[in-house]
C-alpha positions in Angstrom: 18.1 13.5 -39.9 17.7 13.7 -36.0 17.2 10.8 -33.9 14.9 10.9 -30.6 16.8 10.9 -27.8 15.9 8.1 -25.1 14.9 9.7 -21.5 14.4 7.9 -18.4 11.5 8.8 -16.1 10.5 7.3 -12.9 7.7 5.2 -14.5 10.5 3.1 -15.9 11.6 2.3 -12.1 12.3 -1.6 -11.3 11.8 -0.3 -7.8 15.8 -1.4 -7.0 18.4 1.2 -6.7 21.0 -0.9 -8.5 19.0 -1.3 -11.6 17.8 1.9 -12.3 21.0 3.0 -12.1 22.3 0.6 -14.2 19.1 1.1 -16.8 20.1 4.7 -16.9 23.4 4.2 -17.6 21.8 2.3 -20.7 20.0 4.9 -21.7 23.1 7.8 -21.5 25.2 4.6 -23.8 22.2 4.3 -26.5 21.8 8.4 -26.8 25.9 8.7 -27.2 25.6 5.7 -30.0 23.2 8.0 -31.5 25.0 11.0 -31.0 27.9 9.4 -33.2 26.2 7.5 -35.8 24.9 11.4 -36.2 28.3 12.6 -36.7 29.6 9.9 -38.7 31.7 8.9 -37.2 33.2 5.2 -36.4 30.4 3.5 -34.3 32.1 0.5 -33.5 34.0 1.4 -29.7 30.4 2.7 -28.7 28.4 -0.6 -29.9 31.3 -2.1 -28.2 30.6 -0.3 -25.3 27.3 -1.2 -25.1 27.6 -4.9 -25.5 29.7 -4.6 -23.0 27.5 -3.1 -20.4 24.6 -5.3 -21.4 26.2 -8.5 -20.7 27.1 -6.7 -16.9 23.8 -5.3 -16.9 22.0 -8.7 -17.8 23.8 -10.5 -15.4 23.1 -8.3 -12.3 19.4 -8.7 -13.5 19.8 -12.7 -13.4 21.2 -12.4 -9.7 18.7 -9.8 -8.5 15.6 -11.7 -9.9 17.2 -15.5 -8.8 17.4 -13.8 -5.2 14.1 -11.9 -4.8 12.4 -15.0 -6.6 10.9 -13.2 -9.2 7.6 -14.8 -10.3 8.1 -13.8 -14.1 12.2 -14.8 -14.0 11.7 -17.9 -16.7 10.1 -15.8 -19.1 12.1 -12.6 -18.7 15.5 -14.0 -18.7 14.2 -15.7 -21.9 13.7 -12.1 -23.3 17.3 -11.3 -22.6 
């Protein structure tokens, strides 16, 4: 069985350079998890991997959204 592939496209933009980038780099981690629960291989250092990078990921979001005062922060950070 083939699993879809993410892809980013600009409608996706958060309009900040930083987290695009770092949203990107999200999407490249998911497609490689795919990629080797395909193969069978061991999952685990990928999901690793990705925990990993959320918990960066989530925290640059915090700061950027703290310092732009974000109307919707409460609720979004909730999300996370």
């Amino acid at each position: 069985m083939s699993l879809t592939r993410l892809t980013w496209e600009p409608k996706y933009s958060v309009q900040n350079e930083a987290l695009d980038a770092q949203h990107q780099k999200l999407f490249t981690v998911v497609n490689r998890l795919l990629d080797v629960f395909e193969s069978d291989t061991d999952v685990l250092p990928t999901i690793t991997e990705l925990i990993d990078y959320l918990s960066t990921h989530f925290h640059t979001e915090h700061l950027v959204m703290l310092n732009s005062n974000f109307p919707e922060f409460p609720g979004h950070s909730a999300e996370h």
